[in-house]
Every structure is written in C-alpha cells, then in structure tokens.
Steps between C-alpha positions, in 0.01 A plus 500: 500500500485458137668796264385507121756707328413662200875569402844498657482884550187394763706230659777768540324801611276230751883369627581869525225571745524178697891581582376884593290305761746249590219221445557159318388499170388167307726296799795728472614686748512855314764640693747263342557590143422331181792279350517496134689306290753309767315304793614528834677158530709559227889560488658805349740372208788415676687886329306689745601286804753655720681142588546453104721809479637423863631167348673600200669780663634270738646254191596769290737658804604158575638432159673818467636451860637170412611618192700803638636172804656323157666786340217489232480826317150534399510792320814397342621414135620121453823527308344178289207717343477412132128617500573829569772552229274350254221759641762800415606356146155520444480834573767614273338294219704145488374168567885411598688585827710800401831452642379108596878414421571710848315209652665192497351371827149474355343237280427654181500353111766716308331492125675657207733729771178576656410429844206381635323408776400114507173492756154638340442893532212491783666612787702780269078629405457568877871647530456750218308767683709459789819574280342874386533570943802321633703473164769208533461480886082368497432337802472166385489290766210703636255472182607141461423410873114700409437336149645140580412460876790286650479287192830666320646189289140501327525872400840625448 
C-alpha cells in the first residue's frame, strides 16, 4: 500500500496512528521507534563506552600504585625545579632567579651578577598558575607527568 504524503507533519501524524494500532507502517514495524540521526549498527564514540573508562582507571591506579612501590612522590616537589623558581621571579616582576646564587646545584647562566635560567621558558608558562596555589612547593612532578606524558627529557 502506497502512501502519498503531502508533508512530513502527514508522515508523522500517519506514523503516530499506525504505532497507536501497533500495525507496520510503510515496512516498519511501528512499535519500534524511529532512529534519527545515528543508525542502529553504529558505535557510540568510544567516551560513552563503559570499558573506555574501565581501562584507564585501571592504568591510572596502576601507575600511582607502582609509583607509591618505588618511593615516587607524585605529588611531590623535585628539589631540581628551575621552572618553578623562574615561574615565581616572574611573579615578583624579574626575568632572573632571585636568590639563583642559593642554587649552585642547578645549571643556570650567571650574566652581569644576574642569574638565569639556561633552558627556554615553556614549561615555567604552564608552572606560573600553579605557583599563585602551591607557592614554592607546586607539585611538579605531577603537572610534568600530565603535560609531557612519560616523555620528561623532551619537556623539562
């Protein structure tokens, strides 16, 4: 049987009254629904798949598990941070360490009595709003690990 629709209100309202009577309509069963947009076969982006968030869970406890096994302060400060105490000169409106003579056991390029640090300014840009929380003490290991991945010697 043959429909000639005028409009897709008239397909609608004629869907409408096929699903009241639980008939098929143009081949369709009408009590199954309509699917817009996605078709049935289709995956859900792989964000609103349970096993996605299953799976990182599972890494992200691992690492801090074997982390914690090793001693490994992850929400620690390494003593070695230049980046941060460029981040807090910064803040107090020098482009040289204050007090960088305090730090002998970093590599920095002394300049006119100045001190400085010697590695570009990057990873001190993602420090800096960290510095206005924890002060002195930022968590560096932590935001390095989530900026640079495992990949350290290529970002600090």
């Amino acid at each position: 049987m043959k429909h000639n629709y005028t409009s897709a209100q008239a397909f609608k309202q004629a869907y409408r009254e096929q699903l009241i009577a639980g008939t098929e309509f143009a081949g369709v069963n009408a009590a199954q629904p309509l699917h817009a947009g996605r078709g049935l076969n289709e995956k859900k982006p792989i964000a609103y798949q349970p096993t996605f968030w299953y799976g990182l869970m599972i890494v992200v406890m691992t690492y801090l598990g074997l982390m914690s096994l090793a001693n490994f302060n992850v929400l620690g400060h390494a003593a070695h941070d230049s980046f941060t105490l460029m981040a807090l000169s910064w803040r107090q409106g020098s482009l040289s360490l204050i007090n960088g003579e305090n730090y002998p056991y970093l590599e920095l390029a002394i300049h006119n009595g100045q001190y400085f640090v010697s590695f570009p300014s990057v990873p001190a840009l993602i420090m800096l709003p960290f510095t206005f929380i924890f002060g002195e003490n930022t968590p560096n290991t932590l935001i390095t690990f989530m900026v640079c991945g495992d990949k350290k010697t290529y970002c600090v």
